[in-house]
mmCIF file as gemmi writes it, N, C-alpha and C atoms, coordinates in Angstrom:
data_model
loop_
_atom_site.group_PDB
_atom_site.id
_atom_site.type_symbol
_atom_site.label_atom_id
_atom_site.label_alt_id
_atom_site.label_comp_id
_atom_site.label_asym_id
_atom_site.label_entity_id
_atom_site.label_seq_id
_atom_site.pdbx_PDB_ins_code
_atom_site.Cartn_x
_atom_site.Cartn_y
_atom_site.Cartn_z
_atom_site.occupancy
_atom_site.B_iso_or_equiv
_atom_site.pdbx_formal_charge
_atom_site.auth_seq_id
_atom_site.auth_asym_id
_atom_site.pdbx_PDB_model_num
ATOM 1 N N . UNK Axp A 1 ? 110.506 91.491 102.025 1 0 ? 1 A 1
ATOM 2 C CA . UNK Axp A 1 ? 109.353 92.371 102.055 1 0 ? 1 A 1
ATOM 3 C C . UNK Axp A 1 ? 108.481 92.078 103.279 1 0 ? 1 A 1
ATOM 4 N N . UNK Axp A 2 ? 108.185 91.102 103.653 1 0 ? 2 A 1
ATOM 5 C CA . UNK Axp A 2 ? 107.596 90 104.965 1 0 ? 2 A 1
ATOM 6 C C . UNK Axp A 2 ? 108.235 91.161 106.045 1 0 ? 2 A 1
ATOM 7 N N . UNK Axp A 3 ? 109.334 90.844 106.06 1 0 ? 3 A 1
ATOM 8 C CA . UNK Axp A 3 ? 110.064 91.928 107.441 1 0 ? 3 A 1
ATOM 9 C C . UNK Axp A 3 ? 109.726 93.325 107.39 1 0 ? 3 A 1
ATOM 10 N N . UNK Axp A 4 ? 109.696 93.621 106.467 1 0 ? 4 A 1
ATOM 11 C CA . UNK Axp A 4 ? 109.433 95.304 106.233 1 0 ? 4 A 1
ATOM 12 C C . UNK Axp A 4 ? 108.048 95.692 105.98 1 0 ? 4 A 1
ATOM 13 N N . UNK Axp A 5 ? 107.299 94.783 106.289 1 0 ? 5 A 1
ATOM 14 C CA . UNK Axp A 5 ? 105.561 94.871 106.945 1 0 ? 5 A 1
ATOM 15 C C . UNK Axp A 5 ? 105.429 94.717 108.253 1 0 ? 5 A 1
ATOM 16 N N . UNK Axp A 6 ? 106.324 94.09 108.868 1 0 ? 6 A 1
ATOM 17 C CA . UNK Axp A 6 ? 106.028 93.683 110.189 1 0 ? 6 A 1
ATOM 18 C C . UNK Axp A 6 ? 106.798 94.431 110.861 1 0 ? 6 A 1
ATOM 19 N N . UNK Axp A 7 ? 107.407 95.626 110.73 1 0 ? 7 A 1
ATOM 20 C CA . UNK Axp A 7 ? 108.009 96.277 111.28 1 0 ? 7 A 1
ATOM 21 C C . UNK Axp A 7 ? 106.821 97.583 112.112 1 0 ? 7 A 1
ATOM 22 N N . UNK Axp A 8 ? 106.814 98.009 113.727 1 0 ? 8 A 1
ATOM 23 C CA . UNK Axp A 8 ? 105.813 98.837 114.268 1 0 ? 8 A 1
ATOM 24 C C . UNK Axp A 8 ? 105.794 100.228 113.886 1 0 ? 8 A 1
ATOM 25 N N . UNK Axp A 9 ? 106.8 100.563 113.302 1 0 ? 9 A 1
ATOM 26 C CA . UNK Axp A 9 ? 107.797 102.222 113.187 1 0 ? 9 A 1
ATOM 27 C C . UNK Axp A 9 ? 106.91 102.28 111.642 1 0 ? 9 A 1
ATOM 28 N N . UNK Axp A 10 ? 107.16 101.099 110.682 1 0 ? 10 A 1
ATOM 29 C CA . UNK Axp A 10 ? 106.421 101.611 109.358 1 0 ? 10 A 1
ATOM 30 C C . UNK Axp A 10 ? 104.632 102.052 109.816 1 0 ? 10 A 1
ATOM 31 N N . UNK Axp A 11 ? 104.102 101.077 110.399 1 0 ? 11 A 1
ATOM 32 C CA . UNK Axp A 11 ? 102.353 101.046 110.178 1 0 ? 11 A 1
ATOM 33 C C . UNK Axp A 11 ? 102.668 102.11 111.349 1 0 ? 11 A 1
ATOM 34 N N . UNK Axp A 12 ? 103.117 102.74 112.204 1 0 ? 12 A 1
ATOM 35 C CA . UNK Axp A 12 ? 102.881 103.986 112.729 1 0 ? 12 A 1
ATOM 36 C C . UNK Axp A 12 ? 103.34 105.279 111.965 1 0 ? 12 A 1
ATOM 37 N N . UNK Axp A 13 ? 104.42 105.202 111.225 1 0 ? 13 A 1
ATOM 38 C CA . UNK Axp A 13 ? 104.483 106.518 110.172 1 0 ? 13 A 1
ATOM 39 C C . UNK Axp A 13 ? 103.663 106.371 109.202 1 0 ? 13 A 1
ATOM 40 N N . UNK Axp A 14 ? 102.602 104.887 108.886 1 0 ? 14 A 1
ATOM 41 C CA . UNK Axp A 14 ? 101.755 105.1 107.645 1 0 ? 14 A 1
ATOM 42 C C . UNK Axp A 14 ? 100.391 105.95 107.957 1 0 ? 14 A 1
ATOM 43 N N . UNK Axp A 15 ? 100.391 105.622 109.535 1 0 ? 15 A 1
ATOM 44 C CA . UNK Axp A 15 ? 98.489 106.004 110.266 1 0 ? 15 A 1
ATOM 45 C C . UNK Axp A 15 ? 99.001 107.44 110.709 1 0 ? 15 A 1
ATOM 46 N N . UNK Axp A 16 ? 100.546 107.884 110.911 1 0 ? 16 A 1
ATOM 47 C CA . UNK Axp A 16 ? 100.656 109.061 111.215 1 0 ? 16 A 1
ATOM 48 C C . UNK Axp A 16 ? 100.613 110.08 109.717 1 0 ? 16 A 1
ATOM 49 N N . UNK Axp A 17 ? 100.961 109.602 108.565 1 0 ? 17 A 1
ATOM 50 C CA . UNK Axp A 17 ? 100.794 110.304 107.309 1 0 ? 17 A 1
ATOM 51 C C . UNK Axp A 17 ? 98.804 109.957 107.02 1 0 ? 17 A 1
ATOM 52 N N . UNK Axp A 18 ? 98.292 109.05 107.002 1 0 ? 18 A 1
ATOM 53 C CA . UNK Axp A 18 ? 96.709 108.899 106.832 1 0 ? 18 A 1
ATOM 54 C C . UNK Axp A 18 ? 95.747 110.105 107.767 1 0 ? 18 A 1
ATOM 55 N N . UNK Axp A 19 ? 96.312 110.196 109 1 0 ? 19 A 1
ATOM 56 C CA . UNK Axp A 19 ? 95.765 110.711 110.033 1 0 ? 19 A 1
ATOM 57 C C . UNK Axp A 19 ? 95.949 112.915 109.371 1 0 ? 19 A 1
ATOM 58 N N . UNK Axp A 20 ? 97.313 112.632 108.871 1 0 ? 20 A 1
ATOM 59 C CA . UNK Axp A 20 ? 97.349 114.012 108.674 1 0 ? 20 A 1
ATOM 60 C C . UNK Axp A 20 ? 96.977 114.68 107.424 1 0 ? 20 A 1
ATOM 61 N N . UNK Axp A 21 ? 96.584 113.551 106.337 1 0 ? 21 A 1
ATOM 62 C CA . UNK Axp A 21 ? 95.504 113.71 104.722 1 0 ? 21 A 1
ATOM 63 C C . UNK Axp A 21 ? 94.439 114.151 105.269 1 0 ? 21 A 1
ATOM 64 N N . UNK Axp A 22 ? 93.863 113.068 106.088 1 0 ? 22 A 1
ATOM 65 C CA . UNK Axp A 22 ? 92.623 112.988 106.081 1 0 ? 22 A 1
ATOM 66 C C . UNK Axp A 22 ? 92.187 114.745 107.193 1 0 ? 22 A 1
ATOM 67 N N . UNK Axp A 23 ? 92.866 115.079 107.705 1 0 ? 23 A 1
ATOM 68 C CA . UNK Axp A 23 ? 92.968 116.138 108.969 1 0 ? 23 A 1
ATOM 69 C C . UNK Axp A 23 ? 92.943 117.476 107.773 1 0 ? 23 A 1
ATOM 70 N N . UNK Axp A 24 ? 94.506 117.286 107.059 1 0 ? 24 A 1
ATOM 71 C CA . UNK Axp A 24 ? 94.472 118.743 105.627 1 0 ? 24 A 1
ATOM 72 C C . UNK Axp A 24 ? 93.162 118.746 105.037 1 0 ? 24 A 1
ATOM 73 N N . UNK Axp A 25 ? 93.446 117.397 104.108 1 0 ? 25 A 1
ATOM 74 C CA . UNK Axp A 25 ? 92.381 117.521 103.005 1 0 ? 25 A 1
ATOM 75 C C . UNK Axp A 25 ? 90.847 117.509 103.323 1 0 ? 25 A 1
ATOM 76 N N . UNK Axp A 26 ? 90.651 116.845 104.3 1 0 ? 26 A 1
ATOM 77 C CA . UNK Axp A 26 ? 89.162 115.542 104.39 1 0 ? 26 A 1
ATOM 78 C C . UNK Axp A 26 ? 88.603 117.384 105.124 1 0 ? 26 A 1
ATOM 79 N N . UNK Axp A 27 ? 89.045 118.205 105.902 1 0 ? 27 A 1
ATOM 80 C CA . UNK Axp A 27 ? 87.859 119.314 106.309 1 0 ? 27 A 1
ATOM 81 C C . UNK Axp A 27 ? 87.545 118.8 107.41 1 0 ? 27 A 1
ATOM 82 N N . UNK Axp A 28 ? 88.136 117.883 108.132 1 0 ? 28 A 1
ATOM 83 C CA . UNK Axp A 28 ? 87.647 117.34 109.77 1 0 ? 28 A 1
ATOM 84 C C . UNK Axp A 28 ? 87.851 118.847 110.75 1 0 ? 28 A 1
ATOM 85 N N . UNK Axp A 29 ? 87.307 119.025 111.057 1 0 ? 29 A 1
ATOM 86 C CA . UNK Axp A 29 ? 86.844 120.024 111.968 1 0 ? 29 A 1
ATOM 87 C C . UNK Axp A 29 ? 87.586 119.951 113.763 1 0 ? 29 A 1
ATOM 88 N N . UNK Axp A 30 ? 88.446 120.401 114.235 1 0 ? 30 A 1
ATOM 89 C CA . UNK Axp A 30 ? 88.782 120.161 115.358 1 0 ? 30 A 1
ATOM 90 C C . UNK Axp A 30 ? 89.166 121.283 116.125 1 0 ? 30 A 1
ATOM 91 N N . UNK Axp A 31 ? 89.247 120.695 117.394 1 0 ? 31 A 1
ATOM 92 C CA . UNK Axp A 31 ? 89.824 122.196 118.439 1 0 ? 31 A 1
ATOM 93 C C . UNK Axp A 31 ? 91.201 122.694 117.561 1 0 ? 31 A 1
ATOM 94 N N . UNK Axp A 32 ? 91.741 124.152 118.26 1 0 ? 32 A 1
ATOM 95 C CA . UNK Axp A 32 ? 92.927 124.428 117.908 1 0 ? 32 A 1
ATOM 96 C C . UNK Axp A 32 ? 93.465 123.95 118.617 1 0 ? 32 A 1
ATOM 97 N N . UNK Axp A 33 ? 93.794 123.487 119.825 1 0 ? 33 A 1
ATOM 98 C CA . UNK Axp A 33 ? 95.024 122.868 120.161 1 0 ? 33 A 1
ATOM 99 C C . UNK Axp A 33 ? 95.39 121.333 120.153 1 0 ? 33 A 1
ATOM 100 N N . UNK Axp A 34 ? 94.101 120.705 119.467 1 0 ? 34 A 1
ATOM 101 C CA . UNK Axp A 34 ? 94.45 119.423 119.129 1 0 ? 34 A 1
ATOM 102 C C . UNK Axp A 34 ? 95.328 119.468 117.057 1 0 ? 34 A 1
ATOM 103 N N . UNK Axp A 35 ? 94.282 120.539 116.96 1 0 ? 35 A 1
ATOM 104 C CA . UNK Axp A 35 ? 95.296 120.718 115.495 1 0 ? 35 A 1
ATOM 105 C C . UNK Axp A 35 ? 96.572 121.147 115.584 1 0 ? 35 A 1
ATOM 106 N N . UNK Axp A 36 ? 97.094 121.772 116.762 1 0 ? 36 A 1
ATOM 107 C CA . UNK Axp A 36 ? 98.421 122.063 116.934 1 0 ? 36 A 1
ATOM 108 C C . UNK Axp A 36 ? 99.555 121.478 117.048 1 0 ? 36 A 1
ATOM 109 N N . UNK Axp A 37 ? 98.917 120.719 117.59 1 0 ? 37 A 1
ATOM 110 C CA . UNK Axp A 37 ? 99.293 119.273 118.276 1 0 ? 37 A 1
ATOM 111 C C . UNK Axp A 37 ? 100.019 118.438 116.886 1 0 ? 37 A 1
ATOM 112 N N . UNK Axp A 38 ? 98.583 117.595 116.306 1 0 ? 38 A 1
ATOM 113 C CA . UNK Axp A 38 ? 98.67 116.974 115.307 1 0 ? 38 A 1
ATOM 114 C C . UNK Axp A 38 ? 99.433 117.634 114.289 1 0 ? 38 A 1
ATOM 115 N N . UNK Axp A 39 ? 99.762 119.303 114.188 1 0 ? 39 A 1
ATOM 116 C CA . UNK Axp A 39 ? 100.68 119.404 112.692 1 0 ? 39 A 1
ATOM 117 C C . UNK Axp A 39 ? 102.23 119.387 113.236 1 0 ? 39 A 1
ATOM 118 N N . UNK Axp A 40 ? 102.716 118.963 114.51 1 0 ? 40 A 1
ATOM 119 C CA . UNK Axp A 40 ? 103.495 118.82 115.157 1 0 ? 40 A 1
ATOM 120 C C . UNK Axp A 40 ? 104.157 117.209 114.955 1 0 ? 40 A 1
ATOM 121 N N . UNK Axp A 41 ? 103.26 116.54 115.758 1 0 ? 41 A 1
ATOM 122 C CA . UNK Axp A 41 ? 103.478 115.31 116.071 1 0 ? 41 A 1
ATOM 123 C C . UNK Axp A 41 ? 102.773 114.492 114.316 1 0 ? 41 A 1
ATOM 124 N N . UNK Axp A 42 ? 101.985 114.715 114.036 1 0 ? 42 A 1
ATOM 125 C CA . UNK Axp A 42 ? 102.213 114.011 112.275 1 0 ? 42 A 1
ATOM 126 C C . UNK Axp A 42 ? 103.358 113.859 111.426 1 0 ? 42 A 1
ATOM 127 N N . UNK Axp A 43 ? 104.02 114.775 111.268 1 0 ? 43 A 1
ATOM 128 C CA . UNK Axp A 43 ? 105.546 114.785 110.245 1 0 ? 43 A 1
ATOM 129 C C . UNK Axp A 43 ? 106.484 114.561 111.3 1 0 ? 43 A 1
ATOM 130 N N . UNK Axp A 44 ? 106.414 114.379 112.613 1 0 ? 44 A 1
ATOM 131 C CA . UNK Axp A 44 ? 107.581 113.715 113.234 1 0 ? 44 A 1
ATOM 132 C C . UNK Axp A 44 ? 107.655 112.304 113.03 1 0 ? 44 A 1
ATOM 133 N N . UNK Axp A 45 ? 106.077 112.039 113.444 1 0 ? 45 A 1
ATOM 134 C CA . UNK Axp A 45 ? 106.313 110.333 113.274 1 0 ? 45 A 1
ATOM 135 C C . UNK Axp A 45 ? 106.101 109.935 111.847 1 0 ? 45 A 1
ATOM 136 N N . UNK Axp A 46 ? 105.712 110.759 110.627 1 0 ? 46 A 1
ATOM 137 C CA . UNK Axp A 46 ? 106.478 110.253 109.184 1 0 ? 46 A 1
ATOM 138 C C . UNK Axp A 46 ? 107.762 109.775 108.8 1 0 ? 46 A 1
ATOM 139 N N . UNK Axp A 47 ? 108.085 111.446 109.474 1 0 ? 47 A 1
ATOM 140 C CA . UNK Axp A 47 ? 110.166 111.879 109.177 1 0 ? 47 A 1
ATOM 141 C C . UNK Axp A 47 ? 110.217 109.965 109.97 1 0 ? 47 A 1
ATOM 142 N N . UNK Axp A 48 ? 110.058 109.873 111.255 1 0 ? 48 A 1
ATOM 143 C CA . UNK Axp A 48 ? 110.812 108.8 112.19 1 0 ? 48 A 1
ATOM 144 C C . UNK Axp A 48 ? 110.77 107.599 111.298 1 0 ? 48 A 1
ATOM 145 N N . UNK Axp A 49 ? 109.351 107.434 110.25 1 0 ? 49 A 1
ATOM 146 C CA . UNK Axp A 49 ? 109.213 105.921 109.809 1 0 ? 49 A 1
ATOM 147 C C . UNK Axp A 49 ? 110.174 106.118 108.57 1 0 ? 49 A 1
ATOM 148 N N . UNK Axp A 50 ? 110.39 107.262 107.947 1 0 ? 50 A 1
ATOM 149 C CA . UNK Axp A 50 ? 111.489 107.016 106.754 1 0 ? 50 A 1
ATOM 150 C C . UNK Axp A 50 ? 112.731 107.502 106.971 1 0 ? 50 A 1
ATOM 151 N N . UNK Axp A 51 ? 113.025 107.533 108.114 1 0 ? 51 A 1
ATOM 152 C CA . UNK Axp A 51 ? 114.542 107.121 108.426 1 0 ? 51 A 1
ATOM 153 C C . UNK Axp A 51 ? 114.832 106.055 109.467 1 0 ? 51 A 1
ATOM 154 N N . UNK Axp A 52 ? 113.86 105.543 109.543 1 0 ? 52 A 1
ATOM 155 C CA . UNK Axp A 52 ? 114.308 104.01 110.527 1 0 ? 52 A 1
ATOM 156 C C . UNK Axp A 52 ? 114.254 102.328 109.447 1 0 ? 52 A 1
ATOM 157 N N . UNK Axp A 53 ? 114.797 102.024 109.942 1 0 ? 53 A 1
ATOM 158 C CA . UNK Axp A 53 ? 115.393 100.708 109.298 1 0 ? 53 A 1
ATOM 159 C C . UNK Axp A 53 ? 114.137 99.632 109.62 1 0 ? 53 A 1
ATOM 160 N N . UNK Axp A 54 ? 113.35 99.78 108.118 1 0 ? 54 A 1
ATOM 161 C CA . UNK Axp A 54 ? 112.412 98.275 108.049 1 0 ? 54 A 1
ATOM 162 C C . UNK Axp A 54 ? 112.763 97.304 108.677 1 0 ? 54 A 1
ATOM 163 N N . UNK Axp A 55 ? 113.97 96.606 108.128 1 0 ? 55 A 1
ATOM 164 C CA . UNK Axp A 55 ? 114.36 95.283 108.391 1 0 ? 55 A 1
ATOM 165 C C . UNK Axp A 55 ? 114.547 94.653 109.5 1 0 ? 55 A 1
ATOM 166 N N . UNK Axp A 56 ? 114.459 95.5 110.87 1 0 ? 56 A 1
ATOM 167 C CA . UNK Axp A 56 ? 114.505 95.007 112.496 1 0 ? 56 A 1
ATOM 168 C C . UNK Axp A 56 ? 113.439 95.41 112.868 1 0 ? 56 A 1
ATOM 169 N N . UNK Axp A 57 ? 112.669 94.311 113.214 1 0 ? 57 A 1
ATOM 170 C CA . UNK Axp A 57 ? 111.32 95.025 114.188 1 0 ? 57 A 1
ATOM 171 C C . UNK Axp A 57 ? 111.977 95.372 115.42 1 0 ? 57 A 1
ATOM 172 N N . UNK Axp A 58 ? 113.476 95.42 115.763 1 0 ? 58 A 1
ATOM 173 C CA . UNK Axp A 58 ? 113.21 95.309 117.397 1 0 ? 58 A 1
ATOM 174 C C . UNK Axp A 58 ? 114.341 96.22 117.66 1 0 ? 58 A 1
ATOM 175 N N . UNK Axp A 59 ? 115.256 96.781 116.322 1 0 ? 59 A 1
ATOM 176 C CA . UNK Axp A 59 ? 115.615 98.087 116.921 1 0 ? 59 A 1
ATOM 177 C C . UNK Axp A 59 ? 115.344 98.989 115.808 1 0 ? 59 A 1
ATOM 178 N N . UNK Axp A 60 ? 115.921 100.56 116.313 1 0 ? 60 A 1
ATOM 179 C CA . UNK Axp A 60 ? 115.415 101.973 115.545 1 0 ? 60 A 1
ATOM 180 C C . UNK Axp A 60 ? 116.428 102.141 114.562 1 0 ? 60 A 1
């Protein structure tokens, strides 16, 4: 479990799923092309953290 915390790919698909709650739900207010952006690049780097392999911090 130790390894599969310390992995960079998980805590970036966790702040990329937090980032995109808080963006739907929370009513944060932003330009359109930064929201465009973000409903783009949010579920890529989710999808990336739950199909990459916890157990190596050092490959994908």
């Amino acid at each position: 479990m130790k390894e599969k915390l310390r992995s960079w790919a998980l805590w970036v698909s966790m702040a990329a799923l937090v980032v995109f709650c808080v963006k739907e739900f929370g009513g944060v207010d932003i330009s359109a092309s930064v929201n465009g952006l973000l409903n783009v690049l949010c579920p890529v780097l989710v999808g990336f953290g739950i199909v990459n392999n916890p157990n190596s911090r050092t490959t994908l």
